[in-house]
N, C-alpha and C positions, 0 to 999 in steps of 0.2 A: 367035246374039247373044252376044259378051261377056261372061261373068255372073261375073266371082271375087269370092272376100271381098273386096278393096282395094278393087272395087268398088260392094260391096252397103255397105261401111264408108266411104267418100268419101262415098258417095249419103245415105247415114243421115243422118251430120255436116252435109252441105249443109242435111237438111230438117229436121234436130232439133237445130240446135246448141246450143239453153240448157237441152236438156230434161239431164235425169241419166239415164246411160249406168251408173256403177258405183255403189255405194254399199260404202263400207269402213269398220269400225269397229276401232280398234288402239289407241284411248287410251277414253274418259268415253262418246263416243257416235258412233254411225255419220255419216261426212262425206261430203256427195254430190260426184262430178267430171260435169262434163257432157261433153255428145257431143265438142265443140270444145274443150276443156278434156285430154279422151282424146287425141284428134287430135295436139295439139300434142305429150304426151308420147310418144304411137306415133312420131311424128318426129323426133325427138329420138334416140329410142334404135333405131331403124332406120337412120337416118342414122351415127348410133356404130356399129352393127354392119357399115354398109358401109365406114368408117374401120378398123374393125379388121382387113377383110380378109375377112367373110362374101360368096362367091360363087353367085351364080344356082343352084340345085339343090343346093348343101351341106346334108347333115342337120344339127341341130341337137337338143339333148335339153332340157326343161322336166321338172327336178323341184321340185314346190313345193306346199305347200297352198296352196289356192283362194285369192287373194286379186286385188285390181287389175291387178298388176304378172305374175298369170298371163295375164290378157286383152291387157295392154298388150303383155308378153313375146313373145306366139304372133303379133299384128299385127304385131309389129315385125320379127318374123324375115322375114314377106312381103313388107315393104315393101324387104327386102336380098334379096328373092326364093329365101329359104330352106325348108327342111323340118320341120316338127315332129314331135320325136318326141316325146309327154306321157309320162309317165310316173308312174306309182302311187307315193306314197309307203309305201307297204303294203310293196315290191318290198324281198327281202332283198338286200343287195349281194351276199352271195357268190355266186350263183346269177343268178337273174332278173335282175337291174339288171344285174350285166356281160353279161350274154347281149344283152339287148336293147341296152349302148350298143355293142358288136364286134357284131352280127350288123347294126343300124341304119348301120354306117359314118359313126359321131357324131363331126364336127369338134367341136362348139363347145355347151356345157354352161349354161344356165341354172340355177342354184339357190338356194334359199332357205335361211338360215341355220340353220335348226335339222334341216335334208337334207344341208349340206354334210360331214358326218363319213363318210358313207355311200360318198361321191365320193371321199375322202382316201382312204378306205382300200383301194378297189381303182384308182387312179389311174396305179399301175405299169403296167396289164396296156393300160392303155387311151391307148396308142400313138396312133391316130390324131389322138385329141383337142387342139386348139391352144390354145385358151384355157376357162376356166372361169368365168363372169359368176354373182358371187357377190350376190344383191338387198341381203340388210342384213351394214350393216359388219363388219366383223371387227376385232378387235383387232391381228391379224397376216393377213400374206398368205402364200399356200404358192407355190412354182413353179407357172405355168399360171394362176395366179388370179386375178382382175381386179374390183373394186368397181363396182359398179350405178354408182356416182356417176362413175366415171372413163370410164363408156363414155358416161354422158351428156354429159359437159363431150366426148368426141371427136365426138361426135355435133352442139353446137353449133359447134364449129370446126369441120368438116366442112360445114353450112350454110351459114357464113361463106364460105368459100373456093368456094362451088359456089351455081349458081341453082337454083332451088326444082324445076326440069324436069329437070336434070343428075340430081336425086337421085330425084324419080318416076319417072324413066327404067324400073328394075328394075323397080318393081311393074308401072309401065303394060306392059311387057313379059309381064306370065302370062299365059296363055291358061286358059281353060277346060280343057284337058286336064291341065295341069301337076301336079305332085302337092303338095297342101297340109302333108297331114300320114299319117306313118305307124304305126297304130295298134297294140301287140301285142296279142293276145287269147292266148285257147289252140285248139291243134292239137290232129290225132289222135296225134298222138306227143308226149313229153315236150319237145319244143325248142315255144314260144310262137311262131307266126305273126305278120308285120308287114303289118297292112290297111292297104295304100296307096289312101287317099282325095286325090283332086283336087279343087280349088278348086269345081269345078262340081256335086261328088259335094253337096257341102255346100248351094252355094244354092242346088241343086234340091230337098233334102231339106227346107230351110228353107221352101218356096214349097209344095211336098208338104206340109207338115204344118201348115203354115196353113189346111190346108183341111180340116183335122178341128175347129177352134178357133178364135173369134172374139179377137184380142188389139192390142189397139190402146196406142198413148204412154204412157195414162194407168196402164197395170198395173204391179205390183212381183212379183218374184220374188224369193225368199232360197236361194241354190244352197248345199245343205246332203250335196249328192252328189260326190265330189271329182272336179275340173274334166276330170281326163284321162279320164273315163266318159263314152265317145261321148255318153251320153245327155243327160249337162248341159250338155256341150262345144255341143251344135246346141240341143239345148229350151232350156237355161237362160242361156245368151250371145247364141246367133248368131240363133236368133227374137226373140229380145227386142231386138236390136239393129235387127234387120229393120224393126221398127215402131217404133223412138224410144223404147221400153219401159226400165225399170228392173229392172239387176241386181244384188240385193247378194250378198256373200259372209260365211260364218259367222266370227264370231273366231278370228282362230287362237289356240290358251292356248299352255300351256308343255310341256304334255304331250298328246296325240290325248285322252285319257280328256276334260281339261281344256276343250277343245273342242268333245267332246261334250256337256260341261253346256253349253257355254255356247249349244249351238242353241233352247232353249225361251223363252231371255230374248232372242235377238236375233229370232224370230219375233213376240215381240212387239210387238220394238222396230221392225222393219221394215213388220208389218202388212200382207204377200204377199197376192196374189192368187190365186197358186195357189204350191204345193210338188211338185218333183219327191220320189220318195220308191221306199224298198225295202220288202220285208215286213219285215225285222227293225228297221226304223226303225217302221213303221208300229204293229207290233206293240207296242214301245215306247211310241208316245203314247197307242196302247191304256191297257195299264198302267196308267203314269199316270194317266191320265182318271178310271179305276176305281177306282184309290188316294183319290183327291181326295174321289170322288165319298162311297167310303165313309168318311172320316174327317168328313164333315157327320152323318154319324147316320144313322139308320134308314128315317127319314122322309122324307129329300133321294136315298136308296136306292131306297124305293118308287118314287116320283115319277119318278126318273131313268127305270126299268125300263118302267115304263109308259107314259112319254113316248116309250122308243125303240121300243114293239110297236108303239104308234099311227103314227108316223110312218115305219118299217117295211113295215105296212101300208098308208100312202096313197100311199107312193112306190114299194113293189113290190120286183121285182127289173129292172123296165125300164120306159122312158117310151113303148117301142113299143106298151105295151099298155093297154086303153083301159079307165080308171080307174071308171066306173058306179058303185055303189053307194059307193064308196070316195072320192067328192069331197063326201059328207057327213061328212067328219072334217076339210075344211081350218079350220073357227073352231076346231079343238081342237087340231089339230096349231102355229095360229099361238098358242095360247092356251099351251102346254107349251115354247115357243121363248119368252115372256115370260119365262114361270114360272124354266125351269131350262138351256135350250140357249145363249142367249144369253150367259149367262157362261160354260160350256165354251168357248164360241166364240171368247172376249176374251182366252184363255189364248191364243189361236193368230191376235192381232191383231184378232179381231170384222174383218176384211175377206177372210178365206180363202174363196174359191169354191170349190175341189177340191185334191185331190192328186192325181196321175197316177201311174202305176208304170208300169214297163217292165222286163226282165230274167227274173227271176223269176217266174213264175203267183203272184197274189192271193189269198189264201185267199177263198172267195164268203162267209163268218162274216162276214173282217173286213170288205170291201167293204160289209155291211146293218149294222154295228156304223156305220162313220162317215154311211153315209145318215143311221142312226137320231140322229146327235149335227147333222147339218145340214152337215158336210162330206164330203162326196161324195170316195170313191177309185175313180179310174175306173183300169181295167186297159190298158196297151197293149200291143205287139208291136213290138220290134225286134231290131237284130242291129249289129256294127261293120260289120258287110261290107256293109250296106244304110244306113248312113251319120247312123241308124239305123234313124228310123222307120218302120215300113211299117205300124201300123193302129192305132186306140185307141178308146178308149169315151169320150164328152165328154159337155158338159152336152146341147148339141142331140140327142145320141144316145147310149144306154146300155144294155147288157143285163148283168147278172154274170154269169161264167160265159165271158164271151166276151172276145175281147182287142179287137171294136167295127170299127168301118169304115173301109176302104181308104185310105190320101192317094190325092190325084189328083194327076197322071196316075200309075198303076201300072198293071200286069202281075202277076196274081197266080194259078198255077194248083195243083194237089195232082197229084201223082203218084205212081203204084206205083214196087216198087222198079227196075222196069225202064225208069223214065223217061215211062211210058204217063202220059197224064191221065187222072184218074178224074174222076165226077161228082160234082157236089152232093152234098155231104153225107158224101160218101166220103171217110175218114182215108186221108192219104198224108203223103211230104213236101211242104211246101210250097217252091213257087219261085217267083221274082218276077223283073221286070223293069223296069227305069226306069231315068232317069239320076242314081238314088241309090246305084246300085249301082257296087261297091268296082271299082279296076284291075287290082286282083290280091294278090299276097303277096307281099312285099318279099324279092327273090334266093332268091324259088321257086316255078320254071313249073309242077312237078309238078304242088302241089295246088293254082295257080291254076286249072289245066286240067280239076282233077278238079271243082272249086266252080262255076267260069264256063263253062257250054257255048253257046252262038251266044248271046252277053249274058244267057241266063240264069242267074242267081243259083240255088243249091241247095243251102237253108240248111241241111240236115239237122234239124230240125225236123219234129214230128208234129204236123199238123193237118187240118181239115175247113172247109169254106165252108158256110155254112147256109143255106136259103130266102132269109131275112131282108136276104142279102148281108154276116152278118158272120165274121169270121176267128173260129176256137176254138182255140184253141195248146192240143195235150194233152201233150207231153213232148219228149223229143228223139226221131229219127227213126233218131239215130245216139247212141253212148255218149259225155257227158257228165257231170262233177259239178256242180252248181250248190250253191252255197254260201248260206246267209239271207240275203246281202246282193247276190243275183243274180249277183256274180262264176262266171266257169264254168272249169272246167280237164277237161284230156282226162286219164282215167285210166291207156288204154293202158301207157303208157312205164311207170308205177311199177309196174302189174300186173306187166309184162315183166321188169321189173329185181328183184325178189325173186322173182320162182322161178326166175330166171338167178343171184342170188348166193345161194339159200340150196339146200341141199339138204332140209332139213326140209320144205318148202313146194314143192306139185306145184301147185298152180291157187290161183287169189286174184282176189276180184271188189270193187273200191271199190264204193262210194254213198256218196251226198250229196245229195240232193232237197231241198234249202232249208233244209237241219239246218243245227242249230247248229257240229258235229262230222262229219269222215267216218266213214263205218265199215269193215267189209269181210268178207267170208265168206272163208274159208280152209280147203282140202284138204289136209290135212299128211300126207308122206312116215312112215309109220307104223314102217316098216321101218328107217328112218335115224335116227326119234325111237328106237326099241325100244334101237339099237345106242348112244345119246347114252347112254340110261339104263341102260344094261348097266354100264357104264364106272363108272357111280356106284353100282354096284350097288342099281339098280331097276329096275321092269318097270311096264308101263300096266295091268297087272293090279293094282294097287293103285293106291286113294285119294293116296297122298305120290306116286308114280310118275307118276300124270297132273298132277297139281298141278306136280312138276318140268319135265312136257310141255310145257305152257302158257306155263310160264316161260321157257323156251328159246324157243318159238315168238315169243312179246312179245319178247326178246332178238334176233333176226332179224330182224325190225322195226324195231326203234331203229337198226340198221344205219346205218336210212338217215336217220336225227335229229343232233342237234347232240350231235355227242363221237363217234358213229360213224364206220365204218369207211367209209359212202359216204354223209358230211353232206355238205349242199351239190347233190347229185345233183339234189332234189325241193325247190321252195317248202313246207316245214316246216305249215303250215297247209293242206295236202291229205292229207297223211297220215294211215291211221288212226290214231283215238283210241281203237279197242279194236276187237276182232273175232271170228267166231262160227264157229268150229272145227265144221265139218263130218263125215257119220260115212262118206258116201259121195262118189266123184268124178265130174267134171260126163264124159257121156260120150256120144255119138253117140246110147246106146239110149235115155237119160235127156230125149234132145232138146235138153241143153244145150252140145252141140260139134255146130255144124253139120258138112258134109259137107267141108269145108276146113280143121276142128279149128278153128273161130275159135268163142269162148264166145258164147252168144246171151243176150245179158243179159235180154233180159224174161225169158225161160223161168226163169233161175235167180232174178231179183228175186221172179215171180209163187211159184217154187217154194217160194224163203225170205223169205216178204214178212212171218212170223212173228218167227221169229230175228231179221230185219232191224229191225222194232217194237221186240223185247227188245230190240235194242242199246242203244234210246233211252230206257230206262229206268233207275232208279239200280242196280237188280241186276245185270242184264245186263248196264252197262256194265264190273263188276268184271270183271277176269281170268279167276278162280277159282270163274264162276256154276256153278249147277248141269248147266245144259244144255250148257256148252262140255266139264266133267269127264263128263259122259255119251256124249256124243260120242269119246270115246275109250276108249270102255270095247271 
């Protein structure tokens, strides 16, 4: 059967027309559009875009903060039967952003006014692109450039001159198989992969994840996660649209900081039913909470404390397990939600149900921290190449610890590293199957072929299936940094590229397990340092001589930073932020170079999981700590 967005989005509009579809706040206070209200402007500016000359399968790029006209933007490109490419406002131009718009094959550029500097400045290199659809006005236009308003008014002359079936024509024309939108994540090598997802990838994923979750017309959402993260893009638009549900988006300020404040007052002012969310967000309202709590005094301190063991204890760590002696604290658990949770609660609209996370592992702390305040953060699992959901903990079903149960219909099995399925219980990678699963990598068979074998997906991902039937995600399966905001990047490449351009540095291993900062371990060329310090006459046999060591080594480094000799190489924020000078090298006898010299990172993470901790500390993170000048001694 048929199933694209145009048509889970025609189908919505028919059955929710007066319900509200967006909610946008940009002046005094958030103003709702409805389903047929959407409708009309997705027409409007799909119709512009087939006036301008958008072609059935032309890529297309979306840079922009979350707002209406991203939602409108990405329908519209389909209804001209185009491609999306989203794209991160995060993404530096000189690097990333032109990679993804030349390797995407980007005709035609979406952006939003306070992104378009980003586009100017590498616009030379970006040949293929024919025009640039700028959403708010500009004072002046560049070559290529074109006003949001100027593609709508082509857009209404365009409907004029054509019957309303002339211009549905394209959309009625996707199929199921077509490709929607082309997502970049990271690879194992320093170039970013493009997950081509299909129209179908999406409302199967949509229809899959309905069935971890009851969510009907009447719920709101406030998408607080930016829109190009597979995750908000299907949980926080395209399920909510699925059901006639409400979705707002956060203000955009003047600055990203600025916008950050302003997510606590629009939470209010929306009053959500549930939030998608990351740990470093989560951790954040943490904080706060705590903040609050103790500027009330001492007393409101106690109180709080004791209200979160009690209700801690009546809710557990899971609703699998059968509460006995423990349903003698429900008068005191509702009696402490008078007292003191109930206004926690009103900071976060008094209508929040849960928050859900995805990307990153949960801490299980903070997971019993929001049980204990009445808002539940339930853990899920997914991936871009799975479209993305594949399992989650909800209200009907919870355990911490675990990332919760299957959507339906999936395919989900663990296997050794030879492909073998193991059993219950037994740590492997996990693979899956479904029709959420990605087409491939955008102009590249290689590693589609290595990720997709007979339709299985293999996420590289480490996990286990438990009795219970639920998924536990314990790491990656394969080398990864994940970043506090779940963002992931492949290390490979930059490991590669410094001990290819330095000679000081024989082996170098990143981390980033949901730090704030990367780090990295480093085998320095002792023999090449010795010879650097000669010249200046010193030796590693002194105090000043390692101290100058160091310093050379951090200088090798910066290389690859803003003003170096290879800036631009690495997106700037993977980089280490300091690193822990080794006194030995990773080696075959050591166990940390397998039998192919390829480094096996657990062994060296489990070996320096010491040093690695130092790093995260304020001593350690200096240069000049003590453990890094002993290390050369």
């Amino acid at each position: 059967m048929k199933k694209t967005l145009v048509d889970l989005f025609e189908s919505s509009v028919q059955k929710y027309p007066d319900n509200t579809f967006l909610l946008e706040k940009t002046d005094k206070k958030f103003v709702p559009t409805t389903y047929s209200q959407v409708k009309e402007q997705v027409y409007r500016f799909g119709a512009g875009l087939q006036a301008l000359g958008v072609k059935k399968g032309d890529t297309m790029a979306l840079l922009s903060e979350g707002r209406n006209m991203w939602v409108i933007g990405e329908l519209a490109m389909f209804y001209a039967g185009a491609i999306n490419v989203p794209l991160s406002i995060k993404l530096e131009e000189s690097n990333d952003l032109l990679f993804r718009l030349i390797h995407g094959d980007v005709k035609y550029i979406m952006v939003s006014g306070t992104q378009l500097k980003k586009v100017r400045a590498i616009k030379d290199k970006l040949t293929l692109v024919e025009k640039v659809i700028v959403f708010d006005e500009q004072s002046e236009y560049e070559e290529k450039e074109i006003a949001l308003s100027e593609v709508l008014e082509m857009g209404d002359q365009f409907l004029k001159e054509h019957t309303l079936e002339e211009f549905l024509q394209v959309s009625q024309s996707i199929q199921n198989d077509d490709y929607a939108t082309i997502t970049y994540t990271s690879g194992t090598t320093a170039d970013p992969k493009g997950v081509v997802l299909t129209h179908r990838n999406y409302t199967a994923n949509v229809e899959q994840a309905l069935t971890l979750v009851d969510i009907d017309e009447t719920w709101r959402t406030l998408i607080i996660l930016p829109l190009d993260h597979c995750f908000a893009h299907v949980v926080g638009f395209y399920i909510m649209m699925s059901v006639g549900a409400t979705a707002a988006t956060v203000q955009v300020g003047r600055t990203p900081m600025e916008s950050l404040k302003n997510i606590p007052l629009n939470i209010r002012e929306v009053k959500p039913h549930f939030i998608l969310s990351v740990p470093s967000l989560a951790k954040t309202f943490k904080k706060n909470i705590e903040q609050a709590i103790r500027a009330k005094g001492e007393t409101t301190v106690k109180l709080f404390n004791l209200g979160m063991k009690v209700r801690q204890i009546y809710f557990g760590d899971s609703n699998l397990d059968f509460k006995g002696f423990r349903y003698l604290l429900k008068p005191v658990v509702w009696l402490f939600d008078k007292i003191i949770f109930e206004k926690v609660r009103a900071n976060f609209g008094g209508e929040l149900r849960f928050f859900i996370g995805g990307g990153a592992l949960l801490d299980k702390d903070l997971q019993k921290f929001y049980v204990g305040i009445g808002m539940p953060m339930y853990q899920g699992y997914g991936l871009s190449e799975a479209t993305p959901v594949v399992s989650s903990n909800g209200p009907e079903l919870y355990r911490f610890g675990s990332s919760g149960k299957l959507v339906k219909p999936i395919e989900v099995k663990i296997c050794d590293p030879d492909g073998k399925e193991l059993p219950v219980g037994e740590q492997g990678e996990i693979v899956i199957k479904g029709e959420n699963v990605m087409a491939g990598y955008w102009k590249n068979p290689e590693s589609t072929a290595e990720t997709v074998r007979d339709g299985y997906l293999y996420t590289g991902d480490l996990g286990y299936m438990s009795k219970e039937g639920l998924l536990y995600v314990k790491g990656r399966f394969k080398s990864l940094l994940i970043s506090n905001d779940g963002e992931k990047y492949s290390p490979e490449g930059i490991e590669e590229a410094i001990v290819e351009k330095s000679r000081y540095i024989d082996q170098v291993m990143l981390y980033n397990n949901q730090s704030a900062y990367t780090t990295a371990v480093v085998v320095p060329n002792k023999d090449q340092l010795a010879r650097f310090l000669k010249e200046q006459n010193l030796a590693l046999d002194t105090e000043e001589g390692r101290a100058a060591a160091l310093k050379k080594l951090e200088s090798e480094i910066n290389q690859f930073r803003k003003g170096g000799e290879f800036e631009g190489m690495f997106p700037e924020r993977w980089m280490p932020s300091c690193f822990a000078v080794l006194a030995e090298p990773f080696t075959e006898k050591n166990g940390m170079i397998n039998s192919t010299m390829k480094m096996v990172r657990g062994k060296v993470e489990k070996a320096y999981a010491d040093r690695i901790a130092y790093m995260y500390t304020s001593e350690g993170k200096q240069l000049l700590n003590p453990q890094n000048l002993d290390a050369l001694k």
